[in-house]
C-alpha positions in Angstrom: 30.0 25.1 -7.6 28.4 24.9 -10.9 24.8 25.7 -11.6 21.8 23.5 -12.3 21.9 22.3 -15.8 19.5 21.7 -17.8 19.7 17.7 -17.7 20.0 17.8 -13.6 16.7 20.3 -13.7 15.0 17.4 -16.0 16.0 14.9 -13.0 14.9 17.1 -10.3 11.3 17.5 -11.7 11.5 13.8 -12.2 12.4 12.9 -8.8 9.5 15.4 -7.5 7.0 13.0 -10.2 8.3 10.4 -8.2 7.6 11.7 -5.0 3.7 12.5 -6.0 3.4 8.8 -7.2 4.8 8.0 -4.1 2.7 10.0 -2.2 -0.6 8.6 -3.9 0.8 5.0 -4.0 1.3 4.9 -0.3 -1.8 6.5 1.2 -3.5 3.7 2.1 -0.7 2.6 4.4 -1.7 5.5 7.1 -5.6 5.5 6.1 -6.6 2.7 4.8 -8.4 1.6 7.9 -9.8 4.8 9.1 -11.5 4.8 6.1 -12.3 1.2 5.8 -13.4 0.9 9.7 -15.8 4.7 9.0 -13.5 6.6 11.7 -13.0 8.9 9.3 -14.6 10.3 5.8 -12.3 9.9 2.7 -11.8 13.0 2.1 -10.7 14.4 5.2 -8.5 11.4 6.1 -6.4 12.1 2.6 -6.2 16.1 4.0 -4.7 15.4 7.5 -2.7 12.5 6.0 -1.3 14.9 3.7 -0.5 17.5 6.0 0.8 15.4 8.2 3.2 13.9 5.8 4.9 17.4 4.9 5.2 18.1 8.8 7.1 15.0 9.2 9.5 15.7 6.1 11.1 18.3 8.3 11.7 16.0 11.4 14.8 14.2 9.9 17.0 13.5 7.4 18.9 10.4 8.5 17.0 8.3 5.9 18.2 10.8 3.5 21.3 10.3 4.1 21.0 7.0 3.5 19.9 7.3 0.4 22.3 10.3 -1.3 25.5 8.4 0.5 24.8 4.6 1.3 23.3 2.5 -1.2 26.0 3.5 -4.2 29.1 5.1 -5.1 28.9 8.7 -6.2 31.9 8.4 -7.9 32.0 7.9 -11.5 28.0 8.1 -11.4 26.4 10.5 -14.3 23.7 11.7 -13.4 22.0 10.3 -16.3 22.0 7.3 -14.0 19.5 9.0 -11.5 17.4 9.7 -14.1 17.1 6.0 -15.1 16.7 4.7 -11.9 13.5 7.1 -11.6 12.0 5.8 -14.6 12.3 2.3 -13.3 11.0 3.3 -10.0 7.9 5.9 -11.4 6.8 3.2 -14.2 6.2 0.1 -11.2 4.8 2.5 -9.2 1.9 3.0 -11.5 1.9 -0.9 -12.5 1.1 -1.7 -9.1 -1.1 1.1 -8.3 -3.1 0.2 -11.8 -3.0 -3.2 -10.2 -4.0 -2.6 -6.9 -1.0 -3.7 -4.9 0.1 -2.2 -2.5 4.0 -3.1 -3.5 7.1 -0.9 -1.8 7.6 2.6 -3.7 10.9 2.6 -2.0 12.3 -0.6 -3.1 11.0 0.5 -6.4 13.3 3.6 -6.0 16.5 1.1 -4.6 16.0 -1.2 -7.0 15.8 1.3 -10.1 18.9 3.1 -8.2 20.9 -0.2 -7.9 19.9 -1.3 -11.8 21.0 1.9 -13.2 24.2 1.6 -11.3 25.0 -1.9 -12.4 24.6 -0.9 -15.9 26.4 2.3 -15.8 29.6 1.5 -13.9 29.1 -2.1 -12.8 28.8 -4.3 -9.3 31.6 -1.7 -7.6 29.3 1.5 -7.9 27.0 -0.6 -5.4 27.7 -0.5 -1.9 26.4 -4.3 -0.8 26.6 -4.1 2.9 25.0 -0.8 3.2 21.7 -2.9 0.8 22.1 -5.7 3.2 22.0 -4.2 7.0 19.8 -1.1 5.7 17.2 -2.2 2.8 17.2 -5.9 2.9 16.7 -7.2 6.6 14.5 -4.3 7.5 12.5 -5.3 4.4 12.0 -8.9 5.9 11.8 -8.1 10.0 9.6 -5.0 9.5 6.5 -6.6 8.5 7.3 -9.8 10.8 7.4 -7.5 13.7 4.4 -5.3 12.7 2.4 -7.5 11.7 2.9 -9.8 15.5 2.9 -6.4 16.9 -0.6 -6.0 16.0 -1.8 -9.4 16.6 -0.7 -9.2 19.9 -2.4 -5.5 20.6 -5.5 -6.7 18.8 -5.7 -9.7 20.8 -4.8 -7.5 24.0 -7.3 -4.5 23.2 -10.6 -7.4 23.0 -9.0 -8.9 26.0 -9.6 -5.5 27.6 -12.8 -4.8 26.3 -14.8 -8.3 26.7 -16.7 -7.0 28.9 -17.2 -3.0 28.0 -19.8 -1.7 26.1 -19.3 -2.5 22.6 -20.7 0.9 21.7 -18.6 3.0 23.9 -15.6 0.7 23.2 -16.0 1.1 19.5 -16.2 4.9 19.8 -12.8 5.0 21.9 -11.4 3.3 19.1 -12.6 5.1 16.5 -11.0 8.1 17.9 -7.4 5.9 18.5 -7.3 5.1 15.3 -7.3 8.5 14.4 -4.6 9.2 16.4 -2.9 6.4 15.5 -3.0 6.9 11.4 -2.0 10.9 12.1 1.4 8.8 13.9 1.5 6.8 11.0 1.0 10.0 8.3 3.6 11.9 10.4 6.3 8.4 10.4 5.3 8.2 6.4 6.9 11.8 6.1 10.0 11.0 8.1 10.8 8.1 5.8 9.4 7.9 2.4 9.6 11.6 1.5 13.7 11.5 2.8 13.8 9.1 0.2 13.5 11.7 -2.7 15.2 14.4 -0.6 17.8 12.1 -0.7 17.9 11.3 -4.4 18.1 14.8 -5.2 20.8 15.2 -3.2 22.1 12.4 -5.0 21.8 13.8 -8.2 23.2 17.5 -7.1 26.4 15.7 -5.5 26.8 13.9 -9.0 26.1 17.3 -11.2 28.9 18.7 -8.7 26.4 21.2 -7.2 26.8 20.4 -3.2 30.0 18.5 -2.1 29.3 14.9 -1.5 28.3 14.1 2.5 26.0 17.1 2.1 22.9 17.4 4.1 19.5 17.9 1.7 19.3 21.5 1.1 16.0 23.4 2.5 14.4 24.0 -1.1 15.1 20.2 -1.6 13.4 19.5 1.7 10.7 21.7 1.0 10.0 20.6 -2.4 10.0 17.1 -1.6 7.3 17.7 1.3 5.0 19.5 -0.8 5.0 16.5 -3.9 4.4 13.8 -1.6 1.3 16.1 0.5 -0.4 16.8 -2.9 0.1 12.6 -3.9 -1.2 11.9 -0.9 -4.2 14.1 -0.9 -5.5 13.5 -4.2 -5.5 9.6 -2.8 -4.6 6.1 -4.0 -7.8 4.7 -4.4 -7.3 1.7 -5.7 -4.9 0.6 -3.3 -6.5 2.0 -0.1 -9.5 -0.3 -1.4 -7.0 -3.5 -1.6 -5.6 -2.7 2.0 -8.6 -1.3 3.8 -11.5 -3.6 2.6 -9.6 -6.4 0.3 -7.1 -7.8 2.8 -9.3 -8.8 5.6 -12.3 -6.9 7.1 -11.4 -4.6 10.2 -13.1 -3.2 13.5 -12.3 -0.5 15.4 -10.3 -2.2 18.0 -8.0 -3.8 14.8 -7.5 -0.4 13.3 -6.1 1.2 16.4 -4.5 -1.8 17.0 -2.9 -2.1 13.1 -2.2 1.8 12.7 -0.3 1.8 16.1 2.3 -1.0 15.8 3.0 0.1 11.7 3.7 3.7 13.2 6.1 2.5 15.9 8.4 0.4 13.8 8.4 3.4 11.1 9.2 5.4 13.8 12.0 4.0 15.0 13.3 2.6 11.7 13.4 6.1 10.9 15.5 7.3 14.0 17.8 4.7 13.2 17.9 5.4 9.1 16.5 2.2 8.2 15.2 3.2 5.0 12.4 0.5 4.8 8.9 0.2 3.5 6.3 1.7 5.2 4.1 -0.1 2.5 5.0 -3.6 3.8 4.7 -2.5 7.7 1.7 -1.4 7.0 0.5 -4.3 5.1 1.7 -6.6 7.8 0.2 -4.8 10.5 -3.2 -5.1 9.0 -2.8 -9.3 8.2 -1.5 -9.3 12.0 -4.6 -7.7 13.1 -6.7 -9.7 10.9 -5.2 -12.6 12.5 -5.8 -11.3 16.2 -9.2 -11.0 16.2 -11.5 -14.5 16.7 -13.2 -15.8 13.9 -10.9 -13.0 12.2 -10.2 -13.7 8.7 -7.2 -12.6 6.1 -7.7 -13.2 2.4 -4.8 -15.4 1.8 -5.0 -14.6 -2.2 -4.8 -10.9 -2.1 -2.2 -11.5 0.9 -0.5 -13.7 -1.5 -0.4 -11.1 -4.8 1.0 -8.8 -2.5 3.5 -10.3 -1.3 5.0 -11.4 -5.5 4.4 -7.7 -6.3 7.0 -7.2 -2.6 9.6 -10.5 -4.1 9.6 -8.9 -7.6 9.6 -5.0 -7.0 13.4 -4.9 -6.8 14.7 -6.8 -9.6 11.5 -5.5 -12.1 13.0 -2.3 -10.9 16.3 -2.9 -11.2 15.8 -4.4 -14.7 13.7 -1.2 -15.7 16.9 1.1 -14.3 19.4 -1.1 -16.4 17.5 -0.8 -19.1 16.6 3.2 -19.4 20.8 3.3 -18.2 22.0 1.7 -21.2 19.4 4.0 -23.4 20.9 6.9 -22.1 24.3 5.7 -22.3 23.4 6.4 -26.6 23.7 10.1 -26.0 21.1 13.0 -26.0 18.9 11.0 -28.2 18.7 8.0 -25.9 17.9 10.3 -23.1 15.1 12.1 -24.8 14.1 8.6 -25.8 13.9 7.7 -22.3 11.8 10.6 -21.5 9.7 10.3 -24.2 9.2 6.4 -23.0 8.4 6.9 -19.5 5.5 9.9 -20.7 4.7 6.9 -22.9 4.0 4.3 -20.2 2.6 6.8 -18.0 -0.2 7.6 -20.3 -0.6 4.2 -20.7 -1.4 2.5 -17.2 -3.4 5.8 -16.7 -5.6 5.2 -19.8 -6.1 1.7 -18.8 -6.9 2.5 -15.1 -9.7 5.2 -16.8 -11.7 1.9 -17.8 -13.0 0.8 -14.7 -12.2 3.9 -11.9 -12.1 3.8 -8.1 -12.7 7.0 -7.0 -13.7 8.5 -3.1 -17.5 7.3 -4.1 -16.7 3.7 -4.3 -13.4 3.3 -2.2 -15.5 0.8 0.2 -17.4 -1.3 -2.0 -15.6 -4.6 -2.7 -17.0 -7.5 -4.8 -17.1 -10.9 -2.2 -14.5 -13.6 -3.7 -17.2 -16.3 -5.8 -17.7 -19.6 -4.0 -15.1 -22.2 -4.4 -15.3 -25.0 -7.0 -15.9 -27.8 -4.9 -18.6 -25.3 -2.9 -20.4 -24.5 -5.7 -20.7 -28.7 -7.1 -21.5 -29.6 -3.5 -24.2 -27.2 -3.6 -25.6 -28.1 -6.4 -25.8 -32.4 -5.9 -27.3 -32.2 -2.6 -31.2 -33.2 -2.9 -33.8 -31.2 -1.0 -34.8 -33.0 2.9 -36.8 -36.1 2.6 -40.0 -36.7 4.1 -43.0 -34.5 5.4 -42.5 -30.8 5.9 -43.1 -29.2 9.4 -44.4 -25.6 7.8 -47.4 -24.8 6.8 -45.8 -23.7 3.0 -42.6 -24.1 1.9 -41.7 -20.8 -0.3 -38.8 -21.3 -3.0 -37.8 -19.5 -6.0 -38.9 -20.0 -9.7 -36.1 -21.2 -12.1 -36.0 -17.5 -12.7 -34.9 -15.8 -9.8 -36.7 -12.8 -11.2 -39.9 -14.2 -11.9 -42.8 -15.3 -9.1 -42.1 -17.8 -6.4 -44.1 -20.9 -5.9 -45.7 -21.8 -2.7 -45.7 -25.4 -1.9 -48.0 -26.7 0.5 -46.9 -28.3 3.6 -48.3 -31.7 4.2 -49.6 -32.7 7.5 -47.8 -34.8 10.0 -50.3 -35.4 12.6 -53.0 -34.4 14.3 -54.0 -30.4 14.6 -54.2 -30.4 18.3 -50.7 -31.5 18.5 -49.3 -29.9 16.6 -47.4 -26.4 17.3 -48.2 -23.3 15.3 -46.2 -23.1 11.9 -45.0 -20.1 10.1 -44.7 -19.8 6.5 -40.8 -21.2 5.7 -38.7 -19.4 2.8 -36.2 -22.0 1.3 
């Protein structure tokens, strides 16, 4: 075996980088509503979701697997390659945290794998059936299931309920939904941090470190657990603000209900070595539970960003990977190039994201959409009620909404002993 060069070190750390975006970019999928529905504070949902998340890392390695011996040929890879694909992967991870949008860190990581590939050693060094049966269907069933999974529980759990105590009922919840995002914590670290166990093993079989078919070594297992715990502690703001409180407004009951199906299907997708996204699960889960409950409402245009940022992760990617592939194909200086690009963007989206933060203290408070168009003209062409007025004064607001209001007095409609006692009326 030869040792760790210095080139397949570089590529390490970077996959670990990856794993911590990862970490942070996919914390809302497990908290998100605890936080949003006040079952649990901030601060200590990010600490049990990160622990939870390096428990899990232990539990398997089947999606690793997957990753270091399914998606592409190891022969005739360099592992320059791996190092590409993680710059595709690591720089739309940040877009779409800067963004908001909760998109897939792992089809970031598949298509930036399958890119790099493309461009190194053409359409051979990709195995297609393995993307087909184990990235791409999942991808589409995954959130079709969760997310009917959870309209059907939420739907269920009111059913149940109708007529409990709302107050009791809401505090049984509560306390479900903490159990059910610790499932969903645990099911994040039995699939998305495999993923970077299993690119690391990638990149040692292609540095001819372990033989190819090898299982993740401990350190890499280790490692791997410990960069997606801190990513997840420190907290994806922005995007646990999009999921929790942007997407659709959630109780208790839809929490539970949401957190419970998501951790299921990761769960089993995991067993199986489905290496899907836990982001998109989760995401459907919460619009299926936004659905379930009546008068229930899901904010189609956030819904709908999300799900471009899910059709264009892979190919933006993927063109990201082919491009930082046929940099370092130059020689040292096109890999130091690449390097020295990827620090680049970094500092970058993080500069940008500086301008207008969303940290623990503000994590909840979300601007309502404006009015609509046609709202707002309606509004503004209706004329006040005609005839007489039935209170005593009619209060409405100056032209300046800040200045005094002007009382209008109420003109009489008939006689005083007929008439019913008025209260003042604020228009």
């Amino acid at each position: 075996m030869e040792h760790i060069t210095l080139l397949l070190g570089i590529v390490i750390v970077t996959a670990l980088v990856f794993d911590f975006t990862n970490g942070f970019h996919d914390t809302a999928n497990a908290m998100a509503t605890t936080i949003s529905t006040g079952a649990l504070r901030p601060k200590t949902a990010v600490a049990m979701s990160a622990t939870l998340n390096l428990v899990g890392a232990f539990l398997s390695v089947e999606v690793a697997k997957t990753i270091s011996g399914g998606i592409i040929n190891e022969q005739g890879i360099r592992v320059e390659v791996i190092f590409a694909a993680l710059v595709g992967a690591i720089l739309w991870n940040l877009l779409t945290w800067l963004l908001g949008l909760p998109s897939s860190s792992s089809h970031a990581l598949f298509g930036g794998l399958i890119g790099a590939a493309v461009a190194s050693a053409g359409w051979s060094a990709v195995n297609g059936s393995t993307i087909v049966t184990k990235v791409l269907i999942p991808a589409v069933a995954a959130p079709i299931v969760a997310g009917l999974a959870a309209l059907l529980a939420t739907r269920l759990s009111y059913a149940i309920g109708n007529r409990a105590d709302e107050k009791a009922t809401a505090k049984g919840y509560r306390a479900g939904s903490i159990a059910s995002a610790a499932l969903v914590s645990l099911a994040h670290g039995t699939n998305d941090a495999q993923k970077t166990m299993g690119i690391i093993t990638l990149a040692l079989v292609t540095g001819g470190v372990i033989a190819p078919g090898s299982n993740p070594p401990t350190w890499v297992i280790v490692s791997a657990g410990l960069a997606i715990a801190l990513g997840t502690y420190l907290g994806g703001w922005r995007i646990i603000r999009t999921l929790g409180k942007g997407l659709t407004d959630l109780a208790p009951q839809q929490g539970f209900a949401a957190q419970t199906s998501a951790a299921t299907a990761i769960l089993a997708s995991s067993h199986i070595g489905f290496s899907l996204s836990t982001t998109q699960v989760c995401s459907g889960a919460v619009m299926g539970a936004g659905v379930g409950r009546k008068g229930g409402v899901v904010r189609w245009s956030t819904a709908t960003r999300m799900l471009v940022a899910w059709v264009m992760t892979l190919p933006a990617a993927g063109l990201v990977g082919a491009g930082a592939e046929l940099l370092t194909k130059q020689g040292t200086w096109g890999t130091v190039a690449t390097g020295v690009l990827l620090v680049a963007g970094a500092g970058v989206i993080w500069t940008l994201a500086r301008r207008a933060p969303i940290t623990i203290d503000n994590v909840n408070d979300v601007e309502t959409e404006p009015a609509g168009v046609v709202t707002t003209a309606i509004a503004a062409v209706i004329p006040p009620p005609a005839g007489p007025l039935t209170a005593d004064a009619v209060t409405a607001p100056a032209a300046d909404a800040t200045g005094p209001r002007i009382t209008i007095p109420a003109q009489s409609t008939g006689s005083s002993t007929e008439a019913e006692p008025t209260r003042p009326a604020t228009v």
